[in-house]
N, C-alpha and C positions, 0 to 999 in steps of 0.2 A: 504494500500500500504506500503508494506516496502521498506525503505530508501537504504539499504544493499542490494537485492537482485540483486544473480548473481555475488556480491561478496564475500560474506562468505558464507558456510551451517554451520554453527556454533548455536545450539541452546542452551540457558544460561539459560532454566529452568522459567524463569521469564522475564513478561514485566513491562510497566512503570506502568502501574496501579497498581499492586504489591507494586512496589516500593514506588508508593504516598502512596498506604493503610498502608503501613508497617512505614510508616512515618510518618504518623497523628496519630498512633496510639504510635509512640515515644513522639509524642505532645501531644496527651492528658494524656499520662501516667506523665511525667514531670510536666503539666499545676494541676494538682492533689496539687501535691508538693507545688509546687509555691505558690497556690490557702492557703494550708498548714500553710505554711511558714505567708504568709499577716497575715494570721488570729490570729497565735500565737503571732505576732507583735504587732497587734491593737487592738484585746480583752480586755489586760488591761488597755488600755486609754480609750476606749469604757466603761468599767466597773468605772473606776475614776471619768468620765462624768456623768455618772449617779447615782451614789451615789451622788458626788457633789450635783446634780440637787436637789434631793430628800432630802437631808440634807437643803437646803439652802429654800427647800421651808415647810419643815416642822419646822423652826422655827418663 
């Protein structure tokens, strides 16, 4: 059922599911990055940690 009908014949090429798909996929494309970003942030604490570990248990 559409909401508009009988008021507009206007058609815009696109509905809302369109709209969400082309959304999530603004979100996953970003969430990539993001994901990116953590990694190059935490890595080398992650790698200091573990060397630590390993130095500290090899003497």
């Amino acid at each position: 059922m559409d909401i508009f009908q009988g008021i507009t014949n206007i058609d815009w090429g696109f509905n809302a599911a369109d709209i969400f798909s082309n959304g999530m996929f603004l979100v996953g494309s970003v969430a990539a990055f993001v994901l990116l970003g953590l990694a190059i942030a935490y890595v080398p604490k992650l790698i200091g940690i573990i060397r630590t570990a390993v130095a500290s248990r090899s003497k």
